[in-house]
C-alpha positions as CSV (number, residue, x, y, z in Angstrom):
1,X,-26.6,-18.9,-38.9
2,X,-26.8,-21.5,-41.6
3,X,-24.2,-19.9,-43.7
4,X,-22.2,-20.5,-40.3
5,X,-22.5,-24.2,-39.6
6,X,-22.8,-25.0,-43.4
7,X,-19.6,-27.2,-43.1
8,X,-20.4,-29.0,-39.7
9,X,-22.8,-31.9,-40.8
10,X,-20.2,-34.6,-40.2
11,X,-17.5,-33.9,-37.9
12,X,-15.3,-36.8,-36.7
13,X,-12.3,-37.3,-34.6
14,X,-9.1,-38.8,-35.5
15,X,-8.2,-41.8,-33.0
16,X,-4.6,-43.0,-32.2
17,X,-5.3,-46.8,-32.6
18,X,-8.1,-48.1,-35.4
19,X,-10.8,-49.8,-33.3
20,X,-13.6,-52.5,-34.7
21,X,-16.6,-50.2,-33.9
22,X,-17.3,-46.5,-33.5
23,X,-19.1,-44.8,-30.8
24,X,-21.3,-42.0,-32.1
25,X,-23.3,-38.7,-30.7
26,X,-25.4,-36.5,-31.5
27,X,-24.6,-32.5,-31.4
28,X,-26.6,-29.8,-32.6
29,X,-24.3,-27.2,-33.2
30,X,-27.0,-24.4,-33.8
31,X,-28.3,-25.4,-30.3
32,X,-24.9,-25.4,-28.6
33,X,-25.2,-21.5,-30.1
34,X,-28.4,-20.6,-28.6
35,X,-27.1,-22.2,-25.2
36,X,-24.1,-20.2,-24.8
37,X,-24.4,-17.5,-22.2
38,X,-21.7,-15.2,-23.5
39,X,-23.8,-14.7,-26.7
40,X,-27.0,-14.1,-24.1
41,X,-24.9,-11.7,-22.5
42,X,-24.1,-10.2,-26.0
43,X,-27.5,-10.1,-27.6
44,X,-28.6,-7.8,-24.4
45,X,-26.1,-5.5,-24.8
46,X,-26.7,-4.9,-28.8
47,X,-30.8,-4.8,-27.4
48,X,-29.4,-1.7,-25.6
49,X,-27.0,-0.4,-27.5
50,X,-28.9,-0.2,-29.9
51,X,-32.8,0.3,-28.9
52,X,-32.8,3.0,-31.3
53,X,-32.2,1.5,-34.6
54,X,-34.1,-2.0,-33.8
55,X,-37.1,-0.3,-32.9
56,X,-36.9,1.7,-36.3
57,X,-36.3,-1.4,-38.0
58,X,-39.0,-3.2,-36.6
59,X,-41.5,-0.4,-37.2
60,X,-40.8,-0.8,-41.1
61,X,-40.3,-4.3,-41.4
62,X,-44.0,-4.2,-40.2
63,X,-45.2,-1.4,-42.5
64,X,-43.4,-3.0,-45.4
65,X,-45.3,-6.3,-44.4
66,X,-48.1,-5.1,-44.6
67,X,-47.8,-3.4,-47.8
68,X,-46.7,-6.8,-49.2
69,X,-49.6,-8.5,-48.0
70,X,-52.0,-5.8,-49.5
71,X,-50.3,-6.4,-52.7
72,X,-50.2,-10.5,-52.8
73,X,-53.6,-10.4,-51.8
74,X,-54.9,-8.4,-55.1
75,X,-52.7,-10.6,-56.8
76,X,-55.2,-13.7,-55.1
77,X,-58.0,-12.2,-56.1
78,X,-56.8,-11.8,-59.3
79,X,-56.7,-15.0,-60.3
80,X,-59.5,-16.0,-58.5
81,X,-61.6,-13.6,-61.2
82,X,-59.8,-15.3,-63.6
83,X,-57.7,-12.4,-64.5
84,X,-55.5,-13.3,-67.5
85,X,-51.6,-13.9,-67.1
86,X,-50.8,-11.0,-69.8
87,X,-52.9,-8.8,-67.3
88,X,-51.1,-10.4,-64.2
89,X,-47.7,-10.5,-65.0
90,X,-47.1,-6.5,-64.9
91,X,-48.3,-6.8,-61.4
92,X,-46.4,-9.9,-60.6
93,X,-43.5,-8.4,-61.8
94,X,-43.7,-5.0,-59.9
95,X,-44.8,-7.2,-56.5
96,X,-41.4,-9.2,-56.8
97,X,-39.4,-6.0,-57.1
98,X,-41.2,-4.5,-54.5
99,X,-40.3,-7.5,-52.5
100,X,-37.1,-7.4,-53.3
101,X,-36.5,-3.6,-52.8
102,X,-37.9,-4.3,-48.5
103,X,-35.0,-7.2,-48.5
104,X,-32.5,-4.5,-49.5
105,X,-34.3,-1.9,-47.3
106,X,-34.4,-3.8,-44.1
107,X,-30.8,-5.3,-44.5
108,X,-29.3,-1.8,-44.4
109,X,-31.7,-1.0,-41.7
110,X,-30.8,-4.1,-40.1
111,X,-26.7,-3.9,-40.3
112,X,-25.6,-2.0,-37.3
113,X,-26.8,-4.3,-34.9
114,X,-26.4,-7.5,-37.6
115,X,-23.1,-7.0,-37.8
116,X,-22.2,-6.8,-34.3
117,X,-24.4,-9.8,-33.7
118,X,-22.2,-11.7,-35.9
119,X,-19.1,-10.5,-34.5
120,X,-19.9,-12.1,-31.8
121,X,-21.1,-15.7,-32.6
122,X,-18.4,-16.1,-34.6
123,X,-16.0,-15.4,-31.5
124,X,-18.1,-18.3,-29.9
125,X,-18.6,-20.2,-32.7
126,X,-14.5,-20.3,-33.3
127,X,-14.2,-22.8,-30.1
128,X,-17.2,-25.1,-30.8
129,X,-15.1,-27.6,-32.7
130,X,-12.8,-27.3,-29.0
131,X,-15.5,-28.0,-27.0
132,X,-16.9,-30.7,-28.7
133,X,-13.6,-32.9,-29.1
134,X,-12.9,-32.1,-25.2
135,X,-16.7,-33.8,-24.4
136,X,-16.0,-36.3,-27.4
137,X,-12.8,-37.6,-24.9
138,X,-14.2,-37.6,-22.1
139,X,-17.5,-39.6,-23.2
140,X,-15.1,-41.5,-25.0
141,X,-17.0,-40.8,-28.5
142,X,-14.8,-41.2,-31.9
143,X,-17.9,-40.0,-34.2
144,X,-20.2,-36.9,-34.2
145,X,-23.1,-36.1,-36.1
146,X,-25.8,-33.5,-36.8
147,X,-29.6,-34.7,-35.6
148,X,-30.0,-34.7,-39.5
149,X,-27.7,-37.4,-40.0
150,X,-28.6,-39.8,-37.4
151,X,-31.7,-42.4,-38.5
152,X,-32.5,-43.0,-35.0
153,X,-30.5,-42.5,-31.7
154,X,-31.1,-42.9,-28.3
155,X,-31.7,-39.8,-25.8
156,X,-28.6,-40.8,-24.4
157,X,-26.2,-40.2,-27.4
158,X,-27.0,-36.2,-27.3
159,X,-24.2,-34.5,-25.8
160,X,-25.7,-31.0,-27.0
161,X,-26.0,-29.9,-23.5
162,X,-22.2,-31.5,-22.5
163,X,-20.8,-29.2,-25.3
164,X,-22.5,-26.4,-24.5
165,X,-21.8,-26.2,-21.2
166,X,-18.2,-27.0,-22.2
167,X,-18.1,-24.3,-24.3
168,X,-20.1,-21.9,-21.5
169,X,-16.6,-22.8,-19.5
170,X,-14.4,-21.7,-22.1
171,X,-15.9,-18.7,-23.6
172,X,-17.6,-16.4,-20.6
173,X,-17.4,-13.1,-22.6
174,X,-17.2,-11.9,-26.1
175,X,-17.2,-8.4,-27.4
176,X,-19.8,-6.3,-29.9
177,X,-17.4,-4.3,-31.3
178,X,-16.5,-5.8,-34.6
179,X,-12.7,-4.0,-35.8
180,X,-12.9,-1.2,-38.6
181,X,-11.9,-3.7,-41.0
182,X,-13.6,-7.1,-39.8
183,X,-15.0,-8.9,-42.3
184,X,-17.6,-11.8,-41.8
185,X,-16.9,-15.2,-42.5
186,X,-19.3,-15.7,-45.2
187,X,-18.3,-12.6,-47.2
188,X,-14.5,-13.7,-46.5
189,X,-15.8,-17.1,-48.1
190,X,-17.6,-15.6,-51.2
191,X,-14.5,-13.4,-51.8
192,X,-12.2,-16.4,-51.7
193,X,-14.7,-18.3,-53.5
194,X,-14.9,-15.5,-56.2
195,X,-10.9,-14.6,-56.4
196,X,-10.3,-18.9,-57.1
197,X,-12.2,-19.2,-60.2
198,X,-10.6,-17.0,-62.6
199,X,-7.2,-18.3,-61.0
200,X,-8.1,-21.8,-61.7
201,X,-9.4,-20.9,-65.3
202,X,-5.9,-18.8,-65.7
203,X,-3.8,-21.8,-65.0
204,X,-6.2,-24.4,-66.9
205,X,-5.5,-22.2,-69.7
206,X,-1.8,-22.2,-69.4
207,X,-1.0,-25.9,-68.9
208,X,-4.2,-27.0,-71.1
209,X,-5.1,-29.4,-68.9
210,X,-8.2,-29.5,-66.5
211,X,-8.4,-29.0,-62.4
212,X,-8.5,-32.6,-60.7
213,X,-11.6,-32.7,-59.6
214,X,-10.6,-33.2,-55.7
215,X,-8.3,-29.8,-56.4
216,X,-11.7,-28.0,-56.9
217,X,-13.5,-25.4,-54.3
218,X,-17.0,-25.6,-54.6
219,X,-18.8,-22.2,-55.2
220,X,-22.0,-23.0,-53.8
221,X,-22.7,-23.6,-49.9
């Protein structure tokens, strides 16, 4: 959900005459998520769909917990004895690939219901910006920011709760069936992130002159 709302931590709307001050809100946008009842409605359905495979991945996400624990726990008393680091470090070293390995484990365990999960906030998630600027005219706002942003703000200026139920009004259903060949927005990012860079170093090459640094897409999020 991060990697979803990674770009939304300022958003402000364009007004047709410049005025002397701005009125400002506050939105949460991950809480305008939670609050939407088609992704409720969604969520069940995966729970039944499929019951099967999130119990399963449950059951080793706890097995595979506890295994982890069991192993940072030696580690503890390890150095607690006062165990040297040229005898800790093999163990250290297998506990963080072990760690790593139950990441890999449980995300392919995890991806027949993730990925339908994701299909479907992103449905919802593609009319937030809608929402917001239809509540953002009628309070008569001209700024929006995240709760992060804000130093202090009165209760008053939250519209969470206005967008969301504006959004509630304009998206009452969204499907779990992702297309054969739907591809998250994050992996859609990293591939345009990844296909950019050797184009820009092609074409610094060829005119030997650098990329202005406003022409440049970051690579990190």
């Amino acid at each position: 959900m991060k990697k979803l709302f990674a770009g939304a931590a300022l958003v402000a709307a364009a007004t047709a005459s410049p005025v002397l001050a701005q009125t400002a809100a506050i939105v949460d946008l991950q809480g305008v998520l939670m609050q939407s009842s088609a992704l409720k409605q969604a969520q069940t359905q995966i729970q039944a769909t499929y019951r099967t495979q999130i119990d399963a991945y449950n059951n080793r996400r706890t097995a595979l917990e506890n295994e982890l624990s069991q192993a940072r726990d030696e580690l503890v008393k390890m150095q607690k004895s006062g165990a040297s680091m040229t005898v800790m470090q093999p163990k250290i070293n297998a506990f963080q690939s072990k760690q790593q390995s139950a990441q890999r484990e449980l995300m392919t365990l995890g991806m027949p219901f993730i990925r339908p999960n994701t299909y479907a906030e992103e449905q919802i998630t593609d009319h937030i910006e809608e929402a917001m600027r239809a509540v953002m005219t009628t309070r008569k706002v001209n700024l929006v920011l995240n709760p992060q942003a804000a130093i202090i703000a009165d209760p008053s200026a939250d519209m969470t709760s206005d967008v969301a139920a504006e959004l509630n009004r304009r998206v009452t259903n969204v499907s779990i069936t992702p297309p054969a060949n739907w591809v998250p927005a994050s992996e859609r990012q990293n591939q345009s992130d990844a296909g950019a860079a050797p184009a820009a170093r092609a074409s610094g090459a060829s005119t030997n002159a650098s990329v202005p640094p406003a022409a440049r897409r970051p690579t990190s999020r």
